[in-house]
LODRENDREN-677128 format. One record per residue: residue number from 1; residue in one letter; y, z, x of N, C-alpha, C, O in turn. Coordinates in nm, 4 decimals. Each point is the difference from the previous one (the first is absolute). Layout:
# LODRENDREN-677128
NODE, NUM, A, Y, Z, X, Y, Z, X, Y, Z, X, Y, Z, X
...
# end
This chain:
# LODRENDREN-677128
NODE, 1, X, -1.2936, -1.2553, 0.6320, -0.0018, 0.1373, -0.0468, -0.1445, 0.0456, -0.0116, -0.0929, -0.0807, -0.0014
NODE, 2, X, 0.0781, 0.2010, -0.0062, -0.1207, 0.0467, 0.0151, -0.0402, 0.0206, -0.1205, 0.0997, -0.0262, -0.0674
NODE, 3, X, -0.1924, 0.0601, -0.0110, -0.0293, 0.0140, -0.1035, -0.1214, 0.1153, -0.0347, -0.0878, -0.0154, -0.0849
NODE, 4, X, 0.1089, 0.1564, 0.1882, -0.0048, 0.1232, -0.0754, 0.1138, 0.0525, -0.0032, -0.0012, 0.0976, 0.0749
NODE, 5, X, 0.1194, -0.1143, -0.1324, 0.0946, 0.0399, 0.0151, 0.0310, 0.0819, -0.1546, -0.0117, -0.0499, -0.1120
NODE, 6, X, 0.0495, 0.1741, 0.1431, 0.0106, 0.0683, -0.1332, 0.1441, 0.0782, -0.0008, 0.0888, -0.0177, 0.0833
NODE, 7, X, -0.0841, 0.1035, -0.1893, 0.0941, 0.0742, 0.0181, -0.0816, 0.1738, -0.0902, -0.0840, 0.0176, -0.0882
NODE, 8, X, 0.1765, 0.0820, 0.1819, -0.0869, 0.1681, -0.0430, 0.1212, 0.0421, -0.0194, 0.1033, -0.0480, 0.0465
NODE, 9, X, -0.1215, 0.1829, -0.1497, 0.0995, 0.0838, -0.0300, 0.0300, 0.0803, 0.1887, -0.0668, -0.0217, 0.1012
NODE, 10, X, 0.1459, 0.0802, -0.1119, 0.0058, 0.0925, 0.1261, -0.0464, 0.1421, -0.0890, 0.0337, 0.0310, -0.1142
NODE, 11, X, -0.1235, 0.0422, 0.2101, -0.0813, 0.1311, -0.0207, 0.0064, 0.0744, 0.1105, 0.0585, -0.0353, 0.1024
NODE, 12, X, -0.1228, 0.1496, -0.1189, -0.0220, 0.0823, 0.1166, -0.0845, -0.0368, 0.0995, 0.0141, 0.0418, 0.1150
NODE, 13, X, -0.0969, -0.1130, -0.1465, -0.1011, -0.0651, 0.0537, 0.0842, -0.1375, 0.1155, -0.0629, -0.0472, 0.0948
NODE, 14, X, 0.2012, 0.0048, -0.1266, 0.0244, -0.1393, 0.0514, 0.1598, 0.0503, 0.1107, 0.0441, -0.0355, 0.1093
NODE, 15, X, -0.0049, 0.1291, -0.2116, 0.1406, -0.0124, 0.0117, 0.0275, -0.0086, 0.1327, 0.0889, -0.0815, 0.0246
NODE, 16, X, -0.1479, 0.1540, 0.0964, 0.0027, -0.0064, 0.1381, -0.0666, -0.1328, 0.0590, -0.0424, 0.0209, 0.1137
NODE, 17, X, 0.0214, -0.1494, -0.1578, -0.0391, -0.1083, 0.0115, 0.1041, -0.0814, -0.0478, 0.0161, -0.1083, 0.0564
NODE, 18, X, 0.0399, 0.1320, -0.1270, 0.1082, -0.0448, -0.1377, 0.1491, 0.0170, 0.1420, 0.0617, -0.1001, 0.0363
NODE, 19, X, -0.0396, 0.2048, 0.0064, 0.1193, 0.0386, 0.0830, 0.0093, -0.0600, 0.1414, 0.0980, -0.0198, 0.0718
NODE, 20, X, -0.2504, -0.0071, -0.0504, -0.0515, -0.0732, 0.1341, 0.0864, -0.1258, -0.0315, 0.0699, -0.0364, 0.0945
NODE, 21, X, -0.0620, -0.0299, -0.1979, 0.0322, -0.1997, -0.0244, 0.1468, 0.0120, 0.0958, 0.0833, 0.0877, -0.0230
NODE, 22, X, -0.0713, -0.1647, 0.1054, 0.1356, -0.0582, 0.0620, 0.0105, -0.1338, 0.0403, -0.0746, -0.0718, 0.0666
NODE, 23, X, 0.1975, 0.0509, -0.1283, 0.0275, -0.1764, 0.0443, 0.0257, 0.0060, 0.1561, -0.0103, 0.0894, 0.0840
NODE, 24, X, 0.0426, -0.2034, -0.0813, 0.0459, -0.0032, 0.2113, 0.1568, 0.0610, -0.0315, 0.0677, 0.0061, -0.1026
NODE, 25, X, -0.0474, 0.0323, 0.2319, 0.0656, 0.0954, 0.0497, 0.1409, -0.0997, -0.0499, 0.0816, 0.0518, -0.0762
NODE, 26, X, -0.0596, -0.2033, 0.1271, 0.1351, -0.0619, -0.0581, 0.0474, -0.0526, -0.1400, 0.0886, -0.0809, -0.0275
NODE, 27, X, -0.2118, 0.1822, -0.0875, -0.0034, -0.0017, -0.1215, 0.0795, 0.1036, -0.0695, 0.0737, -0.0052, -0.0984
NODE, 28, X, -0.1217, 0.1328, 0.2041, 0.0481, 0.1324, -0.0935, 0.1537, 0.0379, -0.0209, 0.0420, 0.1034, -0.0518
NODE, 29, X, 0.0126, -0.1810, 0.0895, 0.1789, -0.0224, -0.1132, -0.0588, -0.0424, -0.0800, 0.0168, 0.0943, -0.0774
NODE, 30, X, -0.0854, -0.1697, 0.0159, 0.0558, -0.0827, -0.1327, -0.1210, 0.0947, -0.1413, 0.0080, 0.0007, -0.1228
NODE, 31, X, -0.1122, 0.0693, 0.2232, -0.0752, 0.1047, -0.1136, 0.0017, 0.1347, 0.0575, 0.0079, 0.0300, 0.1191
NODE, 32, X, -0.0197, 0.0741, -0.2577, 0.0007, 0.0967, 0.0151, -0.1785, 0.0525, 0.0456, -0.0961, -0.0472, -0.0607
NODE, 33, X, 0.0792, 0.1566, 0.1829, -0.0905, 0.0315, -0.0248, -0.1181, 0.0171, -0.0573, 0.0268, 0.1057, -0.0571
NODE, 34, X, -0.1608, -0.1322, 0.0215, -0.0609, 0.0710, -0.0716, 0.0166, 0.1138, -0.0486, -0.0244, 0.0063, -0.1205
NODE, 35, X, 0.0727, 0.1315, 0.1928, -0.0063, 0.1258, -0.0589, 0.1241, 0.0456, -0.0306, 0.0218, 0.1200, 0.0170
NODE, 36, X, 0.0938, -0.2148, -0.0729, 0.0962, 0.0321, -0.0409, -0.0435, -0.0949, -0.1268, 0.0814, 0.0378, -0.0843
NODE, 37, X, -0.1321, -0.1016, 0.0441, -0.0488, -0.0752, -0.1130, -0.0594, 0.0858, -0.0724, 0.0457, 0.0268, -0.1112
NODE, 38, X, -0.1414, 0.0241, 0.1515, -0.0977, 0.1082, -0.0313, 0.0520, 0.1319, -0.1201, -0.0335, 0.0284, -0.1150
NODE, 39, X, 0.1652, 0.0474, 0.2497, 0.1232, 0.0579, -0.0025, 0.0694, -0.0307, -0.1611, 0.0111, 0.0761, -0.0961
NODE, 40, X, 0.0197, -0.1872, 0.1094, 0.0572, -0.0739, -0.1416, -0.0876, -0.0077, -0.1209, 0.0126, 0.0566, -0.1085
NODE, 41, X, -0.0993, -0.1349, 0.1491, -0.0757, -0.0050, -0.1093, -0.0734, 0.1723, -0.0871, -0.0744, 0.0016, -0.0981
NODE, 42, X, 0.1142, 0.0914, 0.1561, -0.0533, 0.1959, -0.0134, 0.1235, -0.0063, -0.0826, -0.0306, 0.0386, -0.1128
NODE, 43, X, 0.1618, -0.0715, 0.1191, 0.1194, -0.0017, -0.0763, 0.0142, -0.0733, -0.1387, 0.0549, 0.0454, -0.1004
NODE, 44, X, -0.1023, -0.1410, 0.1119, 0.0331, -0.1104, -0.0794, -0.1782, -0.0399, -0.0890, -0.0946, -0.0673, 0.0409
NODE, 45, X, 0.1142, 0.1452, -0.1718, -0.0923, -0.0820, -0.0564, -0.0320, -0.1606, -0.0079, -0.1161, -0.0358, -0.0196
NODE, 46, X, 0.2028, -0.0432, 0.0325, -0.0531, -0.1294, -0.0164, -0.0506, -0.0799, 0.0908, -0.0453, -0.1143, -0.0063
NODE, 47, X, 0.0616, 0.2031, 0.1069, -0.0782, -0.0932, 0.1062, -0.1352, -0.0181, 0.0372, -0.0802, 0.0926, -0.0121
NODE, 48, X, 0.0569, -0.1721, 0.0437, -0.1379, -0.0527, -0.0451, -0.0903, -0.0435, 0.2032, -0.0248, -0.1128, 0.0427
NODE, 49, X, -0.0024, 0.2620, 0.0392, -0.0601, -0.0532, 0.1307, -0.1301, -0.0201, 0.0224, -0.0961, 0.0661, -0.0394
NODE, 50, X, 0.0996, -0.1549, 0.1005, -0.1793, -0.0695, 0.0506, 0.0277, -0.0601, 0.1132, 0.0953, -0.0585, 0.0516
NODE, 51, X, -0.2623, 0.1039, -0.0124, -0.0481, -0.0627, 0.1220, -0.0598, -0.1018, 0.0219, -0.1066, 0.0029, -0.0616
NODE, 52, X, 0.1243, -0.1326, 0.1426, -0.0213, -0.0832, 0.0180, -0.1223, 0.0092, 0.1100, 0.0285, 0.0224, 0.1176
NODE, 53, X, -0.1775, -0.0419, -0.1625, -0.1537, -0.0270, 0.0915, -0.0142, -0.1207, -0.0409, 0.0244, -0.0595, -0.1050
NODE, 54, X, -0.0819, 0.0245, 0.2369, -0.0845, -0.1361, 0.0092, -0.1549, 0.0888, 0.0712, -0.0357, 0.0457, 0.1086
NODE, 55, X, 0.0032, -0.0540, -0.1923, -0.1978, 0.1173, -0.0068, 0.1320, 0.1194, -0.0186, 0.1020, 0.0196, -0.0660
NODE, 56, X, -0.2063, 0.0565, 0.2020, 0.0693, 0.1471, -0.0160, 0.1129, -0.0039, 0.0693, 0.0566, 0.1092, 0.0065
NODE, 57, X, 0.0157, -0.2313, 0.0683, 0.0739, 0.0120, 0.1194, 0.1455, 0.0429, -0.1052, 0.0015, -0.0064, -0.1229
NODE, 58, X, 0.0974, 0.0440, 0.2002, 0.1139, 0.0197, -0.0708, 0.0909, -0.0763, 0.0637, 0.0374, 0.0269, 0.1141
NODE, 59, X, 0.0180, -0.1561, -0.2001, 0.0694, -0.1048, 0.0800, 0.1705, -0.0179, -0.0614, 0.0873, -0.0754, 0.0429
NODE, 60, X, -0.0807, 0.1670, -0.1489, 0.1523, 0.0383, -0.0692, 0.0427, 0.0761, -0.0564, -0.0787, 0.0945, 0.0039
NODE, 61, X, 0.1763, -0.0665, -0.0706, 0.0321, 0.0828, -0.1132, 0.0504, -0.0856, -0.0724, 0.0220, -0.1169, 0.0319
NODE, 62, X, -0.0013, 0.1646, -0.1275, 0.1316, -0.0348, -0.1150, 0.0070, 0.1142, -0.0780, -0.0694, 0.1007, 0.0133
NODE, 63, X, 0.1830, -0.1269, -0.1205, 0.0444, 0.0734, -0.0773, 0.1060, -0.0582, -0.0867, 0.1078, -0.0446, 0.0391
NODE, 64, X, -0.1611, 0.0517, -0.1891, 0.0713, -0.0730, -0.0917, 0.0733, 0.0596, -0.0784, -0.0374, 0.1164, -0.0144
NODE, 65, X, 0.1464, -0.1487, -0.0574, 0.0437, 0.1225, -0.0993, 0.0274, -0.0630, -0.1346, 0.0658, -0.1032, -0.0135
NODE, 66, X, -0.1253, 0.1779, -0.0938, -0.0008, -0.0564, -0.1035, 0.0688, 0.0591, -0.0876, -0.0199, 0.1206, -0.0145
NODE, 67, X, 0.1366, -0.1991, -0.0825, 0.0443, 0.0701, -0.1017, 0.0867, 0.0612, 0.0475, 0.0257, 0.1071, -0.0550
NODE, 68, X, 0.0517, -0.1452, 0.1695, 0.1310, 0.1265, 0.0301, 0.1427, -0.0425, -0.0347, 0.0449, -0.1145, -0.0041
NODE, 69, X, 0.0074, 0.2124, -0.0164, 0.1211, -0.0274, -0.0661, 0.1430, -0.0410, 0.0898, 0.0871, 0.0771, 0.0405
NODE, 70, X, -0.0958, -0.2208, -0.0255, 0.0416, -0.0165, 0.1075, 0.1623, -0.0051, 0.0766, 0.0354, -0.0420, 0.1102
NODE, 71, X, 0.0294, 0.0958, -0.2068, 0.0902, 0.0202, 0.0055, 0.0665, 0.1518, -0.0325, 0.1184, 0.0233, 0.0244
NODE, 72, X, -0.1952, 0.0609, -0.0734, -0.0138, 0.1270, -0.0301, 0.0975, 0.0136, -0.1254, 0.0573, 0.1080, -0.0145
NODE, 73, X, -0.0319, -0.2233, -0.0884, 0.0723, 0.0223, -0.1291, -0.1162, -0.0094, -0.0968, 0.0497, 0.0084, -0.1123
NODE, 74, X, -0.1578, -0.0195, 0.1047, -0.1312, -0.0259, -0.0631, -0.0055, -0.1128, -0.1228, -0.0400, 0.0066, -0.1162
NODE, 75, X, 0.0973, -0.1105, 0.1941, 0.0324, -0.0952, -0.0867, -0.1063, -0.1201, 0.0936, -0.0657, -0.0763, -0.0708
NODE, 76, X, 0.0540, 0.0648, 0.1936, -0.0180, -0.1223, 0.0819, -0.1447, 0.0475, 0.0830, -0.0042, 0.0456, 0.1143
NODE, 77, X, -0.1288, -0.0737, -0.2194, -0.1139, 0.0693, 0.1006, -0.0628, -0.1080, 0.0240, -0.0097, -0.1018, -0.0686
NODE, 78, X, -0.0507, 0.1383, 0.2105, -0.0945, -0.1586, 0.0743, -0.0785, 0.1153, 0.0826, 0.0020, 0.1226, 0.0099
NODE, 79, X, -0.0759, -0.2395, 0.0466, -0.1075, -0.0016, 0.0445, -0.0285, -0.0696, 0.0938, 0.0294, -0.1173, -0.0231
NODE, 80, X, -0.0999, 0.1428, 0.1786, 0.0239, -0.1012, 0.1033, -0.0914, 0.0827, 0.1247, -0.0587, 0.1075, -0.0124
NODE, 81, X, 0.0680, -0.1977, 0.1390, -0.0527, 0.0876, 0.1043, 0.1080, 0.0580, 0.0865, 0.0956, -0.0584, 0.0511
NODE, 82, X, -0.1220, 0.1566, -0.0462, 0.0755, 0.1234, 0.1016, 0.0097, -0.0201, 0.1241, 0.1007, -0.0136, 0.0695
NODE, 83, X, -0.2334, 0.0118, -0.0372, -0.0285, -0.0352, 0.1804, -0.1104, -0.0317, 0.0098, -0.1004, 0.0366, -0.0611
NODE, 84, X, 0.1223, -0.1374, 0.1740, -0.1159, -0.0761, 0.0800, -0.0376, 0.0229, 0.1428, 0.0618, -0.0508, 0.0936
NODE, 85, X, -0.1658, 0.1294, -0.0805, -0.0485, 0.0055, 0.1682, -0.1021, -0.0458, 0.0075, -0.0868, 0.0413, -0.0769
NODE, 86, X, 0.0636, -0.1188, 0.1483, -0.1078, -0.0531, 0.0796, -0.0007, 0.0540, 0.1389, 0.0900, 0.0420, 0.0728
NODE, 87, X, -0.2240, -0.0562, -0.0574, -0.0226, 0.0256, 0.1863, -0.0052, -0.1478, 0.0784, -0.0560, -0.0993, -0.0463
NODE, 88, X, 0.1358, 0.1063, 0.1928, -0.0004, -0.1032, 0.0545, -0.1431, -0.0595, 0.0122, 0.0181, -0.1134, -0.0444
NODE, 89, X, -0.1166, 0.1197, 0.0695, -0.0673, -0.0608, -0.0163, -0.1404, -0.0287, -0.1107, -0.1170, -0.0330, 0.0191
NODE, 90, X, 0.2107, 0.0696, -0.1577, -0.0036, 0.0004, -0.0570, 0.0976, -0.2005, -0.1012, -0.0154, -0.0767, -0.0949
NODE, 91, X, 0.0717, 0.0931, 0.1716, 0.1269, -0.0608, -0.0699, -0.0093, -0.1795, 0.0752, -0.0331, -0.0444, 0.1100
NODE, 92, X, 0.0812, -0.0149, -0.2372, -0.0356, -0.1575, 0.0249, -0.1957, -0.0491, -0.0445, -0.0487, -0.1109, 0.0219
NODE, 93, X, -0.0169, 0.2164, -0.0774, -0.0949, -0.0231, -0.0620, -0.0133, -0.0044, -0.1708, -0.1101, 0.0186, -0.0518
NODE, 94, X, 0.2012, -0.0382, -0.0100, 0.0500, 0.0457, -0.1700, 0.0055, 0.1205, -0.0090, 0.0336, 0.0048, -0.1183
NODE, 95, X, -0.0413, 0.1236, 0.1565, 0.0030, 0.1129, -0.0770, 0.0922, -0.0095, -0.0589, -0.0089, 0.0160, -0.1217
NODE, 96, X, 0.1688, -0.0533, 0.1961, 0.1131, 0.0106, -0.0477, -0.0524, -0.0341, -0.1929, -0.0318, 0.0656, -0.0992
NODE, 97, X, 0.0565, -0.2434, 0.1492, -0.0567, 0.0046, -0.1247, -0.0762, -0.0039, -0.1367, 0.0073, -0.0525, -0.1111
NODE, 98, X, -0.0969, 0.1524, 0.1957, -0.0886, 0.0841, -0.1097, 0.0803, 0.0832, -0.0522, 0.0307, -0.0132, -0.1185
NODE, 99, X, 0.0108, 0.0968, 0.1806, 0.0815, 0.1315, -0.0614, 0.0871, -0.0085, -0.0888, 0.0241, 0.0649, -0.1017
NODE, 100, X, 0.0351, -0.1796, 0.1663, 0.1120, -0.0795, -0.1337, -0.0482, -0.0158, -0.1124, 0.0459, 0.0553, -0.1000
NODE, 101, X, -0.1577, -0.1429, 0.0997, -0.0814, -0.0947, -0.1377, -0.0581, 0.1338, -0.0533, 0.0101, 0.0041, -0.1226
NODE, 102, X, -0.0686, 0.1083, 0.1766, -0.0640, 0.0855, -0.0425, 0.1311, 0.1021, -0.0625, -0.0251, 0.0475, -0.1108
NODE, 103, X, 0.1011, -0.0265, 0.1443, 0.1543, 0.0336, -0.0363, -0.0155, -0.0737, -0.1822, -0.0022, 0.0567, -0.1092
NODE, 104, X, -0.0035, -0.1620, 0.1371, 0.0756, -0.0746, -0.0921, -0.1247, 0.0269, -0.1398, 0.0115, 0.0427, -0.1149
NODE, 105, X, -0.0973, -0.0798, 0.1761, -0.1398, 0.0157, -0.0706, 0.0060, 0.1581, -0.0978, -0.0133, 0.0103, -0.1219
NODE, 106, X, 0.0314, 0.0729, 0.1977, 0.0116, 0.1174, -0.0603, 0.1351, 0.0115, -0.1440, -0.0053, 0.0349, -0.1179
NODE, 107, X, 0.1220, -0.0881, 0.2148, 0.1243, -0.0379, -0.1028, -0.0411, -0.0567, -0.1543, 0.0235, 0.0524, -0.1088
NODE, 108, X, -0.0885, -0.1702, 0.1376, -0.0568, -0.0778, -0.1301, -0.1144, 0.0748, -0.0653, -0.0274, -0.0413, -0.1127
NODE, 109, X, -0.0556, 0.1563, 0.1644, -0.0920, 0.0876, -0.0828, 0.1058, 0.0790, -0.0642, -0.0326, 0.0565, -0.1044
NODE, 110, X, 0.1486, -0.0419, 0.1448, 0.1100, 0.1373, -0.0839, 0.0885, -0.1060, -0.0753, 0.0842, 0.0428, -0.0789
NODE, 111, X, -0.0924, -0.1268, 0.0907, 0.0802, -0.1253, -0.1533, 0.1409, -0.0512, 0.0852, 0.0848, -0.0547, -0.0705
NODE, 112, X, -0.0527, 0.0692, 0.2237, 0.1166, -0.0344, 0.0914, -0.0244, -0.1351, -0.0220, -0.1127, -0.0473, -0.0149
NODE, 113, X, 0.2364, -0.0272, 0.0122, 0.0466, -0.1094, 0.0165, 0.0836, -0.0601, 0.1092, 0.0037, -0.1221, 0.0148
NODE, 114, X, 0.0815, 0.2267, 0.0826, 0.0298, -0.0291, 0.0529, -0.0704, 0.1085, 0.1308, -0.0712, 0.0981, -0.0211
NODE, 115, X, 0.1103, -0.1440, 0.1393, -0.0508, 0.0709, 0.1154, 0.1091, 0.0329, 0.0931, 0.0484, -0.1085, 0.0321
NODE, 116, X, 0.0320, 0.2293, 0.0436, 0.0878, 0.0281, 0.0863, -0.0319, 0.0352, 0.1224, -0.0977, 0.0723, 0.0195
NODE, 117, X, 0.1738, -0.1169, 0.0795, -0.0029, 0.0434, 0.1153, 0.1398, 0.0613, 0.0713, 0.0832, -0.0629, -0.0652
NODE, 118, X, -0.0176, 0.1332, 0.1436, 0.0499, -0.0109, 0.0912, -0.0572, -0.0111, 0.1306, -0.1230, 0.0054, 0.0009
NODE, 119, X, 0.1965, -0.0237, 0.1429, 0.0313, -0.0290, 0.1090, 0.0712, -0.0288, 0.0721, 0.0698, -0.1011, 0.0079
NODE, 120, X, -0.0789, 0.1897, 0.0564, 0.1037, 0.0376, 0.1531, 0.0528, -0.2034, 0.0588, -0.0648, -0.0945, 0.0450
NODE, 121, X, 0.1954, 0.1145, -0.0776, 0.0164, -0.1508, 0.0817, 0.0278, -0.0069, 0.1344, 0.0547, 0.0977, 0.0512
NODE, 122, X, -0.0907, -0.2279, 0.0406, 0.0147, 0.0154, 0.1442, -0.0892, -0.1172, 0.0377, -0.0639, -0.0587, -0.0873
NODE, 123, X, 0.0586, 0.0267, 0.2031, -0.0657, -0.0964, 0.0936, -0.1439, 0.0573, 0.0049, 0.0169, 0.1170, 0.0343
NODE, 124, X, -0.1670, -0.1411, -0.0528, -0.1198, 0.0648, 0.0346, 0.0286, 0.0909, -0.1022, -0.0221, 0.1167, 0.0322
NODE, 125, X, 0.0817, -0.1410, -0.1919, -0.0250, 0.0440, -0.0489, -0.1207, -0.0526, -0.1636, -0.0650, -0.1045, 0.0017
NODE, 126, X, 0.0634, 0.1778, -0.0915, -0.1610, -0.0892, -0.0834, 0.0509, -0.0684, -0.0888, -0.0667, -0.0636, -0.0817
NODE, 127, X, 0.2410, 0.0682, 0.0865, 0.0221, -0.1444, -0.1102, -0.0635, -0.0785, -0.0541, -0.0407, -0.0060, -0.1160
NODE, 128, X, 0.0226, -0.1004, 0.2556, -0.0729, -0.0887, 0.0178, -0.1845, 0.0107, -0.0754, -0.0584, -0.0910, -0.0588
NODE, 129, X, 0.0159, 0.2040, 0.0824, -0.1539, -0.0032, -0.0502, 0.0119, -0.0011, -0.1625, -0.0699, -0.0592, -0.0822
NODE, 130, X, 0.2044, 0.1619, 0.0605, 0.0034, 0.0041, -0.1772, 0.0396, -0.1338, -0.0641, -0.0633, -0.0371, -0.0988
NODE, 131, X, 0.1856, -0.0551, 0.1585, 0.0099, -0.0610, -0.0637, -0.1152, -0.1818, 0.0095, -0.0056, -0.0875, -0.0864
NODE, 132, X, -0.0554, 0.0913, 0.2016, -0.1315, -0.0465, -0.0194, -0.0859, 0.0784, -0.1012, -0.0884, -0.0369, 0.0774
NODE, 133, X, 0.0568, 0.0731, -0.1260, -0.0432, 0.0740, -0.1059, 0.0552, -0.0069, -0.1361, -0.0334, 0.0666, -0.0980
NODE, 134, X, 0.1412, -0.1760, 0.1098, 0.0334, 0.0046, -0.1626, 0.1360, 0.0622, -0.0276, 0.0818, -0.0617, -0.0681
NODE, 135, X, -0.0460, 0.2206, 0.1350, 0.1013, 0.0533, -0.0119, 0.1305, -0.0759, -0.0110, 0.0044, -0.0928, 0.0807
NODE, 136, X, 0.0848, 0.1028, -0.1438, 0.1353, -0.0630, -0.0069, 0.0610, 0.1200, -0.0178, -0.0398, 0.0949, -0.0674
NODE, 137, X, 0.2182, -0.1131, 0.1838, 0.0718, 0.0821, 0.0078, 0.0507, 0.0452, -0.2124, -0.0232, -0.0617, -0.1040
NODE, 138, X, 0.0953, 0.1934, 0.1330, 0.0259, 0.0371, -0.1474, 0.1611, -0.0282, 0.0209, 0.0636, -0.0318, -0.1005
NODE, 139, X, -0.0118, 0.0395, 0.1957, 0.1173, 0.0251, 0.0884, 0.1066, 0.1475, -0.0163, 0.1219, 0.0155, 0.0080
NODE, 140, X, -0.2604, 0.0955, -0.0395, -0.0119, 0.1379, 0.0193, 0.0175, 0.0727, 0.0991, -0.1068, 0.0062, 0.0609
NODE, 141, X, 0.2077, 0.0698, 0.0030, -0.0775, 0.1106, 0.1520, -0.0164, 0.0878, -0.1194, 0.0545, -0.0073, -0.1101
NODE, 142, X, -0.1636, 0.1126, 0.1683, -0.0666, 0.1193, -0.0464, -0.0090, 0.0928, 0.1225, -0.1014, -0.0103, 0.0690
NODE, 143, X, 0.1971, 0.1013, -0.0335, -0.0215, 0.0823, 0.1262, 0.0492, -0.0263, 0.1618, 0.0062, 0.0731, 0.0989
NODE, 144, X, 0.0268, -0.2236, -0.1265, 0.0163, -0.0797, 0.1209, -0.0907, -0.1061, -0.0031, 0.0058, -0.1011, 0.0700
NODE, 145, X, -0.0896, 0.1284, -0.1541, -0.1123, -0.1446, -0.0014, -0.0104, -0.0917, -0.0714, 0.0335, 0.0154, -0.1174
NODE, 146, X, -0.0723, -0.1150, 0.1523, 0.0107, -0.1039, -0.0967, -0.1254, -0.0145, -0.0593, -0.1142, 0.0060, 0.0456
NODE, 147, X, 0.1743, -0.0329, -0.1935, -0.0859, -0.0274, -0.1130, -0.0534, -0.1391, -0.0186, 0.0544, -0.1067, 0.0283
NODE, 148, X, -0.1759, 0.1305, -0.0835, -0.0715, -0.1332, -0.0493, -0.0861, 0.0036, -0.0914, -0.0363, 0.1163, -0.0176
NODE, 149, X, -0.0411, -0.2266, -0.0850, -0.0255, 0.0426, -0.0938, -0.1040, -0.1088, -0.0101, 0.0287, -0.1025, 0.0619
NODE, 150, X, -0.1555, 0.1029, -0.1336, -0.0681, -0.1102, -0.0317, -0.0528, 0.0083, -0.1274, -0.0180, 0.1121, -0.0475
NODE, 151, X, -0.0105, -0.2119, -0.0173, -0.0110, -0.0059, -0.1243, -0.1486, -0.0230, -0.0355, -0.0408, -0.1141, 0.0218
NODE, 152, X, -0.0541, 0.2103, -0.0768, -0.1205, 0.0425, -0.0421, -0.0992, -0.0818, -0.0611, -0.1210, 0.0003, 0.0227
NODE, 153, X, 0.2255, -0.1144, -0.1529, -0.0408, -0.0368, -0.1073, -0.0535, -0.1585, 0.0277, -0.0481, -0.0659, -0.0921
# end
């Protein structure tokens, strides 16, 4: 992994750099766009989007959401990552997971204990990267996706 690797709010200054990020082309089933993230996150206070640089280059997005009510009875709120893009050649150098740990990192500055994900299931899909990462199934769908969860503490 490289190690200028940061993460920026999205601004006026980025956002057309920010919309540029695309995974390879036999990725985009399993994530949504950048600028439908974007889209979401203008809706939804809790979401939490950033850009993924290594220097100035722009090598991802993400977008986390914190505190949402996840079931919409306002009884069940978490916190987790939304979406993960990387650029192909970008990808298989850690950003992935940076974004994660930096995900998580942020979680534990707001007092989270636990960490959520969904994802699109399928063959060439990022199961596999989350649950190398710690993730364990919840045995949740959320939307069609499957849930996973890692534990903070």
């Amino acid at each position: 992994m490289t190690t200028s690797l940061r993460l920026a709010p999205i601004t006026r200054a980025n956002i057309d750099r920010a919309i540029a990020v695309r995974v390879r082309p036999d990725q985009e089933r399993f994530v949504s766009p950048v600028v439908k993230s974007l889209a979401e996150a203008y809706v939804h206070p809790e979401a939490w989007p950033r850009l993924v640089l290594d220097g100035d280059t722009p090598v991802g997005f993400l977008m986390a959401f914190i505190d949402i009510d996840w079931d919409d009875k306002g009884v069940d709120f978490r916190s987790g990552l939304w979406r993960l893009n990387v650029t192909p050649e970008a990808q298989g150098r850690g950003v992935g997971r940076f974004a994660v740990e930096a995900v998580a990192g942020e979680l534990r500055r707001r007092g989270a204990t636990r960490m959520y994900v969904t994802w699109e299931p399928g063959d060439g899909g990022p199961e596999g990267f989350y649950r190398k990462l710690g993730f364990h199934l919840t045995g949740e769908i959320s939307g069609g996706q499957t849930v996973g969860v890692l534990d903070l503490v």
